[in-house]
mmCIF file of the N, C-alpha and C atoms, coordinates in Angstrom:
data_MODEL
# 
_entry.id   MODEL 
# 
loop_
_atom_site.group_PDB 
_atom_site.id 
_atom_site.type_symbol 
_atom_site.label_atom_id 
_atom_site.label_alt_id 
_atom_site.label_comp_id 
_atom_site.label_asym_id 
_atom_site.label_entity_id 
_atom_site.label_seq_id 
_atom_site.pdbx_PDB_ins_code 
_atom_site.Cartn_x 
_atom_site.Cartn_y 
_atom_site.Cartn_z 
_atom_site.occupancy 
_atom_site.B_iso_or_equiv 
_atom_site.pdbx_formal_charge 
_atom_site.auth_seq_id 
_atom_site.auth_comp_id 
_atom_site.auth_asym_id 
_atom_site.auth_atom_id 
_atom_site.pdbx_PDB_model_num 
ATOM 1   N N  . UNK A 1 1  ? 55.594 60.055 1.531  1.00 0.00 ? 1  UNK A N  1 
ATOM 2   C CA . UNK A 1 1  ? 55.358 58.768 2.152  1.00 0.00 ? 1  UNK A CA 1 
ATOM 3   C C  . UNK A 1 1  ? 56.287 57.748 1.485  1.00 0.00 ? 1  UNK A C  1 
ATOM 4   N N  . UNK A 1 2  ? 57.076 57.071 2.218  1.00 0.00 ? 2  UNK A N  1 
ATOM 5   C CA . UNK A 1 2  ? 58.041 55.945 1.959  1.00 0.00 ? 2  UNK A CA 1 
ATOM 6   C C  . UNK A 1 2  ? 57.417 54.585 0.793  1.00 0.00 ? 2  UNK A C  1 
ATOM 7   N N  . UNK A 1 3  ? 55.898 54.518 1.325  1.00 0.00 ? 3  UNK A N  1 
ATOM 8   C CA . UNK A 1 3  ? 55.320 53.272 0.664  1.00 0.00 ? 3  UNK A CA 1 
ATOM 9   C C  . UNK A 1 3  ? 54.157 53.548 0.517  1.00 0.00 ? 3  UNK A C  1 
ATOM 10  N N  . UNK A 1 4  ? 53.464 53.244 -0.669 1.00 0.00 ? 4  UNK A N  1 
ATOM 11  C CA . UNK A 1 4  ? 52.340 53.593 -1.587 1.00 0.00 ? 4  UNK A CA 1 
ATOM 12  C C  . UNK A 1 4  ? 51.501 52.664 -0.409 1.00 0.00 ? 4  UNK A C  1 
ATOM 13  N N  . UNK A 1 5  ? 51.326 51.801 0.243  1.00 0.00 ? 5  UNK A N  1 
ATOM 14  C CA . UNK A 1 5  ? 50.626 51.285 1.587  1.00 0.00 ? 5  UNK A CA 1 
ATOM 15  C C  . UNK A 1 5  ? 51.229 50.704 2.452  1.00 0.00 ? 5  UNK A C  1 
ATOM 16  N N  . UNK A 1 6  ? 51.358 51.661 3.356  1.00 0.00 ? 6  UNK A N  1 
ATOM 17  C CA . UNK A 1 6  ? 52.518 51.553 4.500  1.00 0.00 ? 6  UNK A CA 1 
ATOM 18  C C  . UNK A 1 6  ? 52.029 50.632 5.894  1.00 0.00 ? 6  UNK A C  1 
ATOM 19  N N  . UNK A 1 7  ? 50.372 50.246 5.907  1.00 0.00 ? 7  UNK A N  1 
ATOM 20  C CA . UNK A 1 7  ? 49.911 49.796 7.395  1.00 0.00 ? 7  UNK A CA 1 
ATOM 21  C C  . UNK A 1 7  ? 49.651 48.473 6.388  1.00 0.00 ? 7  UNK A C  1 
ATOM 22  N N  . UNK A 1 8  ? 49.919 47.458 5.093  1.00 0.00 ? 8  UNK A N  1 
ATOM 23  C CA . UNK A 1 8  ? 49.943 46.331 4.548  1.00 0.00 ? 8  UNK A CA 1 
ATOM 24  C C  . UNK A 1 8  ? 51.279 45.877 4.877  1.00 0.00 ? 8  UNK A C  1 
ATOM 25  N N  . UNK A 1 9  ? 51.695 44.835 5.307  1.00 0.00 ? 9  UNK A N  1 
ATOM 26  C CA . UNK A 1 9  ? 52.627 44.020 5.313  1.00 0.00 ? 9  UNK A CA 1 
ATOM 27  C C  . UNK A 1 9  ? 52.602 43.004 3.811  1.00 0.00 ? 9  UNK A C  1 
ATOM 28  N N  . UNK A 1 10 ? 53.931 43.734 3.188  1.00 0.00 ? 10 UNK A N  1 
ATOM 29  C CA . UNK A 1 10 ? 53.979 42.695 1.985  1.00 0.00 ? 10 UNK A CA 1 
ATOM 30  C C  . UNK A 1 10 ? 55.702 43.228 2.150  1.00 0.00 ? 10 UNK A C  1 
ATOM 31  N N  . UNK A 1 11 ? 56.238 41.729 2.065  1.00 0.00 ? 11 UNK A N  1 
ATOM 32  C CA . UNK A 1 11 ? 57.825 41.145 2.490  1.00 0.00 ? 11 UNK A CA 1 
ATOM 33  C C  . UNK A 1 11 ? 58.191 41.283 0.977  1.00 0.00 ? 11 UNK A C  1 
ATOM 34  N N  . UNK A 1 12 ? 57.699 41.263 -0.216 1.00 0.00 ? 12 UNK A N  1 
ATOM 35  C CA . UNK A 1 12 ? 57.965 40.950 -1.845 1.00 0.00 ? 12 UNK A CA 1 
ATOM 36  C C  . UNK A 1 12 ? 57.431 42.228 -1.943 1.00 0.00 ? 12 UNK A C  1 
ATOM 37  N N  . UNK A 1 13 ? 57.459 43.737 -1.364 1.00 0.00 ? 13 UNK A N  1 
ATOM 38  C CA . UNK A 1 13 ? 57.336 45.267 -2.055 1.00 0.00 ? 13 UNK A CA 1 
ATOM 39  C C  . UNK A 1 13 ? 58.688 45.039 -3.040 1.00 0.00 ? 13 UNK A C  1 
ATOM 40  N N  . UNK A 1 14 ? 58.710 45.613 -4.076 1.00 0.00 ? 14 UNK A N  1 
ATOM 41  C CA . UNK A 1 14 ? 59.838 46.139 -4.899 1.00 0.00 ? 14 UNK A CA 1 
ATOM 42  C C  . UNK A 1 14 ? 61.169 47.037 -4.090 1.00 0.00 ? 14 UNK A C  1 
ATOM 43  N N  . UNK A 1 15 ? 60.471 47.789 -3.524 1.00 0.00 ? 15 UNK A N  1 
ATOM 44  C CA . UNK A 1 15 ? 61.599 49.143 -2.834 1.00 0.00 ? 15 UNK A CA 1 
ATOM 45  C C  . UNK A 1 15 ? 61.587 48.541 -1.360 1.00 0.00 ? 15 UNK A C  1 
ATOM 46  N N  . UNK A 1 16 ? 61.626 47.460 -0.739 1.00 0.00 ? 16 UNK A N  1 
ATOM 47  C CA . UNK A 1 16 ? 61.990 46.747 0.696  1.00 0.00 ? 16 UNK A CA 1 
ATOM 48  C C  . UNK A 1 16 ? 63.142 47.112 1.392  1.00 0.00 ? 16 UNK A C  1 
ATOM 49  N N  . UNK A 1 17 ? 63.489 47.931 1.800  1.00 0.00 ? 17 UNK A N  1 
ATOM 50  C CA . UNK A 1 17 ? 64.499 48.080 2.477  1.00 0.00 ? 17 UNK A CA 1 
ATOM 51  C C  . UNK A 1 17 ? 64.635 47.342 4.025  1.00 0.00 ? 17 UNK A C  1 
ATOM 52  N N  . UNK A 1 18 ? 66.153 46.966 4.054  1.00 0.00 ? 18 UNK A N  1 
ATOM 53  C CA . UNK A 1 18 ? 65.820 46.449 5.668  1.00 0.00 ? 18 UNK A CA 1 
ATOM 54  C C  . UNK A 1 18 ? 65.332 47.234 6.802  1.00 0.00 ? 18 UNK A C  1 
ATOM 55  N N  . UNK A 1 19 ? 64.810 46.721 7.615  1.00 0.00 ? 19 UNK A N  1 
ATOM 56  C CA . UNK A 1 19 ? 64.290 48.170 8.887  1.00 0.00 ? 19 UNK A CA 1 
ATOM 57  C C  . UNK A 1 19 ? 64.702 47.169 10.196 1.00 0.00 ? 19 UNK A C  1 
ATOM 58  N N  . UNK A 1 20 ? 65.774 47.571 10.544 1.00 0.00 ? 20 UNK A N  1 
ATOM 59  C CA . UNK A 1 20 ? 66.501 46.666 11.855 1.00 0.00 ? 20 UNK A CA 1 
ATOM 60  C C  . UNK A 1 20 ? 65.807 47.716 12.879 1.00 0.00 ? 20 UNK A C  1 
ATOM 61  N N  . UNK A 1 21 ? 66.636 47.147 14.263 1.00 0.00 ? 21 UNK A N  1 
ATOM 62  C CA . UNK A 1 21 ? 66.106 48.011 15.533 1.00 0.00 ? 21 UNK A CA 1 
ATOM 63  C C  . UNK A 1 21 ? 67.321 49.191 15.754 1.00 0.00 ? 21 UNK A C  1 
ATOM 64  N N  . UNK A 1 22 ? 68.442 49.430 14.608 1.00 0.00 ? 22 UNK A N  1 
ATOM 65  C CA . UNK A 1 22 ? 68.957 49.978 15.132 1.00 0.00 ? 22 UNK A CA 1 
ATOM 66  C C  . UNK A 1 22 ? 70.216 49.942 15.922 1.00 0.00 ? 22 UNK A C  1 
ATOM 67  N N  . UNK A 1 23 ? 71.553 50.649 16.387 1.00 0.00 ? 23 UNK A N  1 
ATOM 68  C CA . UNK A 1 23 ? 71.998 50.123 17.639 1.00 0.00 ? 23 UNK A CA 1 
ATOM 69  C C  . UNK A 1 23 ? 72.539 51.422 18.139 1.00 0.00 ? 23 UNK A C  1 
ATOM 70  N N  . UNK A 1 24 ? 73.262 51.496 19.373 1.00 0.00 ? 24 UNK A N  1 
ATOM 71  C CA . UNK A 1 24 ? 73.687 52.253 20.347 1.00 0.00 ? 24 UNK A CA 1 
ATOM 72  C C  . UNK A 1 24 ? 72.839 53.366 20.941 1.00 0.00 ? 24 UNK A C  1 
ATOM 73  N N  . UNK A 1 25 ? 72.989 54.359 20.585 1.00 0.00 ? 25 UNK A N  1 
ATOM 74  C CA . UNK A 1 25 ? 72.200 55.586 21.301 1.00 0.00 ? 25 UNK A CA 1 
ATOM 75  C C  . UNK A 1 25 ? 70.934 55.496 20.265 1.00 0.00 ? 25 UNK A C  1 
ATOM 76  N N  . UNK A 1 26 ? 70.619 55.037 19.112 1.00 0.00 ? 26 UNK A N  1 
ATOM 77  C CA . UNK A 1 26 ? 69.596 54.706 18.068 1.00 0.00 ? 26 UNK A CA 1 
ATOM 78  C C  . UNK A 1 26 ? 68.705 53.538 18.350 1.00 0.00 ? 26 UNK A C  1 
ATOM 79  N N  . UNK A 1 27 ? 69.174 52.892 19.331 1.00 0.00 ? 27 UNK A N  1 
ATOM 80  C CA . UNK A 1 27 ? 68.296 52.011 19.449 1.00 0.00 ? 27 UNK A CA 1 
ATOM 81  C C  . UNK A 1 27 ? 67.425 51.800 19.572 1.00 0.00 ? 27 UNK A C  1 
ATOM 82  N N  . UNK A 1 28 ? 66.479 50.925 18.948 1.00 0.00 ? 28 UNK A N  1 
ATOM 83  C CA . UNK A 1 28 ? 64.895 50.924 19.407 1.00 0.00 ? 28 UNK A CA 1 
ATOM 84  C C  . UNK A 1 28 ? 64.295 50.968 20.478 1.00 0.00 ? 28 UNK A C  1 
ATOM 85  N N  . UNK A 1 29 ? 63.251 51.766 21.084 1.00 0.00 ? 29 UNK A N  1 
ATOM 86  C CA . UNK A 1 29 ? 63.160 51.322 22.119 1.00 0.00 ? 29 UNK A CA 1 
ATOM 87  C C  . UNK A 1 29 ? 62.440 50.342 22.548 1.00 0.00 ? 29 UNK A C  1 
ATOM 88  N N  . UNK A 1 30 ? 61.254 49.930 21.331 1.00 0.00 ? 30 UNK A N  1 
ATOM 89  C CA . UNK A 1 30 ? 60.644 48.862 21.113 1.00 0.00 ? 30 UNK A CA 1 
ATOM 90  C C  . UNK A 1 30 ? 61.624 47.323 21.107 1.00 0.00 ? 30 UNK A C  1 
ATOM 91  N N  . UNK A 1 31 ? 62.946 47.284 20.786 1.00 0.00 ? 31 UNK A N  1 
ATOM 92  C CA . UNK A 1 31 ? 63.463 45.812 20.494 1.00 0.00 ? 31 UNK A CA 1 
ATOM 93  C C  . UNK A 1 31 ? 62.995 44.994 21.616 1.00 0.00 ? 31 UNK A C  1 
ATOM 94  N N  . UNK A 1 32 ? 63.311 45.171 22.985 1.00 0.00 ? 32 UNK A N  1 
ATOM 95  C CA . UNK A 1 32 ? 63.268 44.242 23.349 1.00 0.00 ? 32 UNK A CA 1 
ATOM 96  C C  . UNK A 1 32 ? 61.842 43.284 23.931 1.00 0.00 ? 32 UNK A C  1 
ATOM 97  N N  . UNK A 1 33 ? 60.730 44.640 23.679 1.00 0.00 ? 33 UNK A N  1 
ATOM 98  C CA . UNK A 1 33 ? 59.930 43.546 23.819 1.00 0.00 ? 33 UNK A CA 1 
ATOM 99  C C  . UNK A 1 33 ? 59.489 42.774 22.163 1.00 0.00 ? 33 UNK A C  1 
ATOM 100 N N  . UNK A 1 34 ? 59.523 43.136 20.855 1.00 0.00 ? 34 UNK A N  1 
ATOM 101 C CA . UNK A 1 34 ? 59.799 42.433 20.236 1.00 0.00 ? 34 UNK A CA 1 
ATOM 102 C C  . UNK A 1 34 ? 60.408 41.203 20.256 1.00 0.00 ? 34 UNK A C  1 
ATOM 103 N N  . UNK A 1 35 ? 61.316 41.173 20.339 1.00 0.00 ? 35 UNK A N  1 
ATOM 104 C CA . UNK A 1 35 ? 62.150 40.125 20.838 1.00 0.00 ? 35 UNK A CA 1 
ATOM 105 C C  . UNK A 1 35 ? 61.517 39.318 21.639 1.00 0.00 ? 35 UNK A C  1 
ATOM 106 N N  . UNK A 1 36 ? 61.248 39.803 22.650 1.00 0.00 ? 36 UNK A N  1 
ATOM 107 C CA . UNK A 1 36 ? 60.447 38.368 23.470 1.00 0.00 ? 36 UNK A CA 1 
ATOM 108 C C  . UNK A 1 36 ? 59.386 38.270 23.077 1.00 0.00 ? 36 UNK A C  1 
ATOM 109 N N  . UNK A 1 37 ? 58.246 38.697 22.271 1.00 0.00 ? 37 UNK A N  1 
ATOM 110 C CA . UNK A 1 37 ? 57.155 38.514 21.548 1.00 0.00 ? 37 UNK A CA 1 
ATOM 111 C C  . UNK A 1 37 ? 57.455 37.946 20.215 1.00 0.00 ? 37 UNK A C  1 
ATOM 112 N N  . UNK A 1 38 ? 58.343 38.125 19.488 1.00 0.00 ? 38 UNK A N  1 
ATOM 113 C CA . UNK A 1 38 ? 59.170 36.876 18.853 1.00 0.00 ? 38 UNK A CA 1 
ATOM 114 C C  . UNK A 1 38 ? 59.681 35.634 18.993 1.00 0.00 ? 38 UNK A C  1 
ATOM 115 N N  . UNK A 1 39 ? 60.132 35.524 20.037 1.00 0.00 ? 39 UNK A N  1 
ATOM 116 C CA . UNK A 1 39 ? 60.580 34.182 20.829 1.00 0.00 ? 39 UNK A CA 1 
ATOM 117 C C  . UNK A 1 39 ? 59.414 33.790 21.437 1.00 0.00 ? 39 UNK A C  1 
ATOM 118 N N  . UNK A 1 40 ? 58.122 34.628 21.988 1.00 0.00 ? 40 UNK A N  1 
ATOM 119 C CA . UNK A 1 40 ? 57.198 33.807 22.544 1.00 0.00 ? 40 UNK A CA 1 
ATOM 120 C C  . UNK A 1 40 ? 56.177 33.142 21.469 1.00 0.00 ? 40 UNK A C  1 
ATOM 121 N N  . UNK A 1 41 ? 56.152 34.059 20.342 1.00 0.00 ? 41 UNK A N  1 
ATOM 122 C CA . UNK A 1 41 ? 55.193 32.885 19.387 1.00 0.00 ? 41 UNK A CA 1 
ATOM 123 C C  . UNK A 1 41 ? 55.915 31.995 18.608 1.00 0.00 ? 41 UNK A C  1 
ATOM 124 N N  . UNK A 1 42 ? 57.582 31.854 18.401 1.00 0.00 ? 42 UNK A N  1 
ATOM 125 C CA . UNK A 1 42 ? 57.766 30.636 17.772 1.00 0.00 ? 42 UNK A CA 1 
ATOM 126 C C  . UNK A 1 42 ? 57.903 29.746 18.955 1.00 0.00 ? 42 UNK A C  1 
ATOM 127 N N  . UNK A 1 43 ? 58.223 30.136 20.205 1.00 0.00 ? 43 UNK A N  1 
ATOM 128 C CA . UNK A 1 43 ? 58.143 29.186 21.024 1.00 0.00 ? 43 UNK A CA 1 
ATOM 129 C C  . UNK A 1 43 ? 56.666 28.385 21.100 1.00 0.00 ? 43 UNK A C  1 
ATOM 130 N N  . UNK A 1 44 ? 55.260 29.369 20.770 1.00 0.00 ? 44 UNK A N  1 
ATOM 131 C CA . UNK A 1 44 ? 54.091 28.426 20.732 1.00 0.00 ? 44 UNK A CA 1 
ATOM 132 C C  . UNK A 1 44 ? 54.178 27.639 19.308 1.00 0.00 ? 44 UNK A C  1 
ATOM 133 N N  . UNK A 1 45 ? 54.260 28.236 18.241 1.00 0.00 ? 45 UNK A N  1 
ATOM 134 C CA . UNK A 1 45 ? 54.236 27.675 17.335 1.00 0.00 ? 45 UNK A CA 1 
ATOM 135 C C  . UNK A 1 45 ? 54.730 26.805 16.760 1.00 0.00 ? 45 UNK A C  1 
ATOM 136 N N  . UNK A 1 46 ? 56.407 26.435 16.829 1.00 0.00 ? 46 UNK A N  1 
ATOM 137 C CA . UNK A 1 46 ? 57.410 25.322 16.761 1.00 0.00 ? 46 UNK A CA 1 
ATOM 138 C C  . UNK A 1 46 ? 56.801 23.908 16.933 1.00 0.00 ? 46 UNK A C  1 
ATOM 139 N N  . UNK A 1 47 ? 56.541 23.616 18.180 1.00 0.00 ? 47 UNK A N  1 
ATOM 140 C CA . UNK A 1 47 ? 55.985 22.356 18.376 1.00 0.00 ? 47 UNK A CA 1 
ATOM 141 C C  . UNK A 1 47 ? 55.256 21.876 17.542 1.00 0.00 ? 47 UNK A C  1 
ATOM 142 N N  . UNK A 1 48 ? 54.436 22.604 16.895 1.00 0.00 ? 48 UNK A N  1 
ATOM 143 C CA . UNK A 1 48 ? 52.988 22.299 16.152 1.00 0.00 ? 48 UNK A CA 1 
ATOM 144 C C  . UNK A 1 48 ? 53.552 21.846 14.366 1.00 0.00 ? 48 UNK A C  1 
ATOM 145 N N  . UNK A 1 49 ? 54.678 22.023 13.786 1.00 0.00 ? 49 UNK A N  1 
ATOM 146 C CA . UNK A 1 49 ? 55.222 22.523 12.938 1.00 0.00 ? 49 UNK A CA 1 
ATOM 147 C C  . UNK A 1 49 ? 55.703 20.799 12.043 1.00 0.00 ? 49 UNK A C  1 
ATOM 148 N N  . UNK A 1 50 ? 55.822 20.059 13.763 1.00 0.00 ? 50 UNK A N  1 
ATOM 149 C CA . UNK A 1 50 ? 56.480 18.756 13.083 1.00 0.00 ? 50 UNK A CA 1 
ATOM 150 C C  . UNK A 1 50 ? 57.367 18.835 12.937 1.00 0.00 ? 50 UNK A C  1 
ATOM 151 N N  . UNK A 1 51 ? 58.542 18.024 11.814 1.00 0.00 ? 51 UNK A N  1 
ATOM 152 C CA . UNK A 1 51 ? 59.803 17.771 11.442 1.00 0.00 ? 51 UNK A CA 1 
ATOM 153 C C  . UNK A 1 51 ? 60.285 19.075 10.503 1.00 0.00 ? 51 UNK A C  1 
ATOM 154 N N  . UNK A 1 52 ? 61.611 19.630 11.005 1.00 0.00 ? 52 UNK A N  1 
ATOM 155 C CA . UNK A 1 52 ? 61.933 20.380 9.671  1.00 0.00 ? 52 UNK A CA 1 
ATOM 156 C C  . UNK A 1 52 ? 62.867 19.340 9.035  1.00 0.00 ? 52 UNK A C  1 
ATOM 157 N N  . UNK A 1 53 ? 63.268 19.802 7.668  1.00 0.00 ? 53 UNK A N  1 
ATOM 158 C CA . UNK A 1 53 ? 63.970 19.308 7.084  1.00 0.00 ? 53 UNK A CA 1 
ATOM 159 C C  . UNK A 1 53 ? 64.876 19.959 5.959  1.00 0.00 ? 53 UNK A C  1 
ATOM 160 N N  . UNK A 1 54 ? 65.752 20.465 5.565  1.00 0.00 ? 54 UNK A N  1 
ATOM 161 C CA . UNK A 1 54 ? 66.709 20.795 4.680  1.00 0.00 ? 54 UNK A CA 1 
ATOM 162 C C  . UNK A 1 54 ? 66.455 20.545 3.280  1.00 0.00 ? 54 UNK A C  1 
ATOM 163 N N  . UNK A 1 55 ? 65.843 21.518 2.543  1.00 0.00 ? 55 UNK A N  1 
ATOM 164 C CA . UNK A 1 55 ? 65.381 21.201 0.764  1.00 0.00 ? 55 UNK A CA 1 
ATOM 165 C C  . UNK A 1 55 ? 66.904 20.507 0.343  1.00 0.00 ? 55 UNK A C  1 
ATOM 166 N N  . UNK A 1 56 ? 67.849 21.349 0.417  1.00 0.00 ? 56 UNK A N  1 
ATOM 167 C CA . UNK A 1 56 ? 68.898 21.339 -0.149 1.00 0.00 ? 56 UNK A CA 1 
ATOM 168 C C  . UNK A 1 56 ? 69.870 20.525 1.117  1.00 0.00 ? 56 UNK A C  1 
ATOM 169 N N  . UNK A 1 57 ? 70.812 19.790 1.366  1.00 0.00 ? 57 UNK A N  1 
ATOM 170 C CA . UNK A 1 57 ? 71.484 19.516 2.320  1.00 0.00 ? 57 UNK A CA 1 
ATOM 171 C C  . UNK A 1 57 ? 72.949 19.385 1.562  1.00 0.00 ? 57 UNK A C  1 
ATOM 172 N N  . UNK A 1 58 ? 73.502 19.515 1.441  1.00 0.00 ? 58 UNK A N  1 
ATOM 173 C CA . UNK A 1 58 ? 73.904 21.070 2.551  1.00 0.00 ? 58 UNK A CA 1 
ATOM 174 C C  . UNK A 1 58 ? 73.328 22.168 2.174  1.00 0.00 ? 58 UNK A C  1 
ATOM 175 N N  . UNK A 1 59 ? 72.955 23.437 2.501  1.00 0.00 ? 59 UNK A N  1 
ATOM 176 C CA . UNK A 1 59 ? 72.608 24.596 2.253  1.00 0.00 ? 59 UNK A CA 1 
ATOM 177 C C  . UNK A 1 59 ? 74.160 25.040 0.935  1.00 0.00 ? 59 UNK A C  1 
ATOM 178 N N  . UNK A 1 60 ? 73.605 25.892 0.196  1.00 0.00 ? 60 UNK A N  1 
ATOM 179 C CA . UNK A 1 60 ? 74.417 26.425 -0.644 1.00 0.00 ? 60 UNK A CA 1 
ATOM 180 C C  . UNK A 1 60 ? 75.267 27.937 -0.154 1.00 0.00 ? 60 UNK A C  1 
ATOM 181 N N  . UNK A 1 61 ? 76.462 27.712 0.101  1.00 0.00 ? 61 UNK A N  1 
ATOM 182 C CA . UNK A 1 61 ? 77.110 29.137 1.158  1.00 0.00 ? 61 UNK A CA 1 
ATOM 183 C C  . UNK A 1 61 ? 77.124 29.740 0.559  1.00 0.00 ? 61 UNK A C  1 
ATOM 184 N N  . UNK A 1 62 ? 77.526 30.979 1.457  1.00 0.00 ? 62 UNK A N  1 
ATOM 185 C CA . UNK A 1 62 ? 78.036 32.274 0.264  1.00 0.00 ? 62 UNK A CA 1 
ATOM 186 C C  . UNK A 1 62 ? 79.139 32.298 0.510  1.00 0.00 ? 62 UNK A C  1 
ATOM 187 N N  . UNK A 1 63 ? 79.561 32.947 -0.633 1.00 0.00 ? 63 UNK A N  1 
ATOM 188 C CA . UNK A 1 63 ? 81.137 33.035 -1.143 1.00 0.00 ? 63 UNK A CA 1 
ATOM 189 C C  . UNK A 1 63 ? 81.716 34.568 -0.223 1.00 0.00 ? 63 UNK A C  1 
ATOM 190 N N  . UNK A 1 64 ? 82.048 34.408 0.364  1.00 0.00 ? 64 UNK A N  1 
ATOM 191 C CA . UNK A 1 64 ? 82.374 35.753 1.130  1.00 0.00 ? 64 UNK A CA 1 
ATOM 192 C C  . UNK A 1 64 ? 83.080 35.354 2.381  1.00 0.00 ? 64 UNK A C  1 
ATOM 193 N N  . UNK A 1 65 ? 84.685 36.006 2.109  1.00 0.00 ? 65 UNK A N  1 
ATOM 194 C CA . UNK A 1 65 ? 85.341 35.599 3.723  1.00 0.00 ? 65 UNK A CA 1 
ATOM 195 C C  . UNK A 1 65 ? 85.266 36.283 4.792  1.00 0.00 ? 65 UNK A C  1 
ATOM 196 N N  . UNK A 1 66 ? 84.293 37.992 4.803  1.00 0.00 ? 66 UNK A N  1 
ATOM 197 C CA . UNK A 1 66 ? 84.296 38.089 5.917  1.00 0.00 ? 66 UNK A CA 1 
ATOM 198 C C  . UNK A 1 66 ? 82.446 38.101 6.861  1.00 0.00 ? 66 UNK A C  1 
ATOM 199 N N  . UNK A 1 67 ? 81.329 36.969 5.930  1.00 0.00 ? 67 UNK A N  1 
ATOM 200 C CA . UNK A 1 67 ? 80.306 36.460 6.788  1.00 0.00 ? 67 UNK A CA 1 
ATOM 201 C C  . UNK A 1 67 ? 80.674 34.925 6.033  1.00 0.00 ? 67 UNK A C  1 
ATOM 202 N N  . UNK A 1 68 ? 80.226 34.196 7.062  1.00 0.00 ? 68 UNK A N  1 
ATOM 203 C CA . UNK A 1 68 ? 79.950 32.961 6.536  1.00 0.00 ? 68 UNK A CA 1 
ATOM 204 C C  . UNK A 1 68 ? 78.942 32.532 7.326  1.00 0.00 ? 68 UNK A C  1 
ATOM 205 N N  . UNK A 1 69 ? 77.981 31.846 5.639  1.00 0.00 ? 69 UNK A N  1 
ATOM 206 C CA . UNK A 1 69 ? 77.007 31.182 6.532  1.00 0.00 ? 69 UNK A CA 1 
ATOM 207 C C  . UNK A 1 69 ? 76.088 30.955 5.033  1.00 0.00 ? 69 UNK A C  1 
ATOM 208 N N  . UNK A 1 70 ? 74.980 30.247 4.903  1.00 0.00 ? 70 UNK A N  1 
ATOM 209 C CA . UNK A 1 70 ? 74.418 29.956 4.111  1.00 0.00 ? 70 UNK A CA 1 
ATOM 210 C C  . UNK A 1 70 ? 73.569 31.345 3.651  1.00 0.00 ? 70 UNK A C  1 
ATOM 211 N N  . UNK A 1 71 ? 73.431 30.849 2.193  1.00 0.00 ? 71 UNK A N  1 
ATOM 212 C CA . UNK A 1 71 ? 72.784 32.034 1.098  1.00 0.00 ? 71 UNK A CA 1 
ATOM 213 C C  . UNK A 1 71 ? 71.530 32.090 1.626  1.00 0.00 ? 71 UNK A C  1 
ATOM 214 N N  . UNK A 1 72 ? 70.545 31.171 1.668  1.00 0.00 ? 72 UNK A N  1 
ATOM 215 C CA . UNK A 1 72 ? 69.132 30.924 2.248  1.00 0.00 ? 72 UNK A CA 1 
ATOM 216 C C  . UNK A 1 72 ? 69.614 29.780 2.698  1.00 0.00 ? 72 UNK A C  1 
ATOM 217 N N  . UNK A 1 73 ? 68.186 29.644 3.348  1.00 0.00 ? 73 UNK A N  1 
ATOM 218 C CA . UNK A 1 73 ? 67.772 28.421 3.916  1.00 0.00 ? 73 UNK A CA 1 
ATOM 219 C C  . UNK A 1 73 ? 66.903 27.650 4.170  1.00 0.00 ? 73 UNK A C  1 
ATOM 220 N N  . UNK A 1 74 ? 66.644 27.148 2.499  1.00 0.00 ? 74 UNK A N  1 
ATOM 221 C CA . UNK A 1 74 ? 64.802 27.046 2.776  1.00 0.00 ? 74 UNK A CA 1 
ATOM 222 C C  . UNK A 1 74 ? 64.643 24.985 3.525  1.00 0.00 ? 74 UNK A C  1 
ATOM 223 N N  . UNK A 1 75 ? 63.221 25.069 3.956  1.00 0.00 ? 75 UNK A N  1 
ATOM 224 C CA . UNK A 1 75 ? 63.345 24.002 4.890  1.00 0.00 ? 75 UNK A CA 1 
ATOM 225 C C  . UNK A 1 75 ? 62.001 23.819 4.445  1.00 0.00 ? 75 UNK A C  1 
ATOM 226 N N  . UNK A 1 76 ? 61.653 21.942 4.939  1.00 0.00 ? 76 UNK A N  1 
ATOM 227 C CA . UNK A 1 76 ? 60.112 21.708 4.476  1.00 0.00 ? 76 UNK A CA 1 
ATOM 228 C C  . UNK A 1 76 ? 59.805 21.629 6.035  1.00 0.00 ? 76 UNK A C  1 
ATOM 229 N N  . UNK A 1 77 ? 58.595 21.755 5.813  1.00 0.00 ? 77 UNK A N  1 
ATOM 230 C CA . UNK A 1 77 ? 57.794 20.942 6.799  1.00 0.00 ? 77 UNK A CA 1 
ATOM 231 C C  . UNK A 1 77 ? 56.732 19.502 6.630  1.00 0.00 ? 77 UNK A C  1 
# 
């Protein structure tokens, strides 16, 4: 067994590996309704959320020329 409790959701396990959907002939066949069951609860939830706002402004990048884009991105509410 991969994880000492595998039906608990904990994002901070030690051994976390990413688990994407996959792509081409591997693909999930689950993604896409994920996906819209993703987009449908931040779409309920967003509104409710108030103002975001940027801890840090600017975000701190990463150093890397072939992704760019911020390291994190933490935000208040």
């Amino acid at each position: 067994m991969r994880f000492s409790e595998p039906d608990r959701f904990d994002p901070t396990r030690p051994d976390n590996q990413h688990v994407g959907f996959g792509s081409g002939i591997h693909l999930c066949f689950g993604t896409p309704l994920a996906r819209n069951q993703a987009e449908a609860a931040l779409g309920a939830l967003v509104p409710h959320l108030g103002t975001a706002r940027l801890v840090e402004d600017p975000p701190p990048y990463r150093q890397n020329a072939m992704l760019r884009g911020p390291r994190h991105l933490p935000i208040r509410l």
